[in-house]
N, C-alpha and C positions, 0 to 999 in steps of 0.2 A: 942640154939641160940648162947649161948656162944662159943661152938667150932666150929660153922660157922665163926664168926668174928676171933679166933684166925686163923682158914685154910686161912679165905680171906687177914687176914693181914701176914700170910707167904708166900702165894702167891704174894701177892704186893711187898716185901721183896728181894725175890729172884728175880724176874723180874727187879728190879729194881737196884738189885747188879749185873745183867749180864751185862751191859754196862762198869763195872770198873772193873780194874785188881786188882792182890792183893796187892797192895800198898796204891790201893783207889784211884789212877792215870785213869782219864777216859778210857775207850778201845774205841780209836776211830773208829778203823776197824767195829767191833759192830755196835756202834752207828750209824754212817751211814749204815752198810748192812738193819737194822733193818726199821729205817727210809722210805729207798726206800723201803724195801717188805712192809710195810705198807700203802705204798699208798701217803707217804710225799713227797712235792716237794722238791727239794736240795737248801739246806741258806748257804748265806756266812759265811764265819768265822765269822766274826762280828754277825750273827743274832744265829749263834750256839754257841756264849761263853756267849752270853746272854741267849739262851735257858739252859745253860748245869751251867750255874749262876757261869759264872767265869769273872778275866777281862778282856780277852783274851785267840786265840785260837792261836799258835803257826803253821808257815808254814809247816813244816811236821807234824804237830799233822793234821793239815787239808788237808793234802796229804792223809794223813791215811784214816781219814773220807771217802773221796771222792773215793777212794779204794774199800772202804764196802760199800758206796751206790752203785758204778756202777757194782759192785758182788750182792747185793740187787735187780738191777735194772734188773739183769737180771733173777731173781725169781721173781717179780714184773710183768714183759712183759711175761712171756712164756704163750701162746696160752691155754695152758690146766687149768690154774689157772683164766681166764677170763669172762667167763662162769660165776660164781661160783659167782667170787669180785660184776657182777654186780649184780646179785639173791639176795644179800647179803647188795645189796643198795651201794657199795662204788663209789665214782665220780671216774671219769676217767678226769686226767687234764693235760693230752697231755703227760706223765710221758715218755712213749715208743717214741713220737716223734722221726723222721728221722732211726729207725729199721726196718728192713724188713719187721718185721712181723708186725707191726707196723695196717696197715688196716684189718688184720684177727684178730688182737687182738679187735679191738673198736668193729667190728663185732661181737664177740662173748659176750663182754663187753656186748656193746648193748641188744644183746638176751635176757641175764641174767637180766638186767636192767628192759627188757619188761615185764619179768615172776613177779615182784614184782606194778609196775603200771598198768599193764593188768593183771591180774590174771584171770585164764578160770574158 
């Protein structure tokens, strides 16, 4: 039991130091890529220097962000990963909005969605 909790707590560790550079300085680019492939909607600066428990996000520190979410966003929309997020139960909250692919993603979203509320 013991080296379960020490694995889960170097796991949490490290996940949680990949968002910051070695200075200890957030990586914003990160933090938003991350964000969007998770399935997070995009906060303002104001609602990110409160999540990130600072007093403030600075304008290009939130250019940054916005950078790596919409790099994020677009591992978040690809068709082949859509399937899968709904199977998996995750909400879909319009994230891909106005992209192409946009109605073959809900589509397959969907699918994946059905296979856990319908199961055969």
């Amino acid at each position: 039991m013991h080296k379960v909790c020490v694995l889960l707590l170097a796991l949490l560790l490290t996940s949680c130091s990949a968002n910051y550079d070695n200075s200890g300085s957030p990586n914003w680019f990160k933090t938003g890529e991350r964000s969007a492939v998770s399935g997070e909607l995009l906060v303002s600066a104001v609602n990110l220097a409160k999540e990130m428990k600072l007093d403030a996000v600075t304008a290009s520190d939130y250019e940054e962000y916005l950078q790596g979410y919409q790099q994020g966003l677009d591992k978040f929309c690809d068709v082949n990963n859509a399937f899968l997020m709904g199977a998996k139960g995750h909400r879909y909250h319009g994230q891909c909005e106005g992209r192409r692919n946009e109605p073959q993603f809900k589509y397959e979203w969907a699918r994946g969605l059905a296979q856990v509320i319908y199961p055969k």
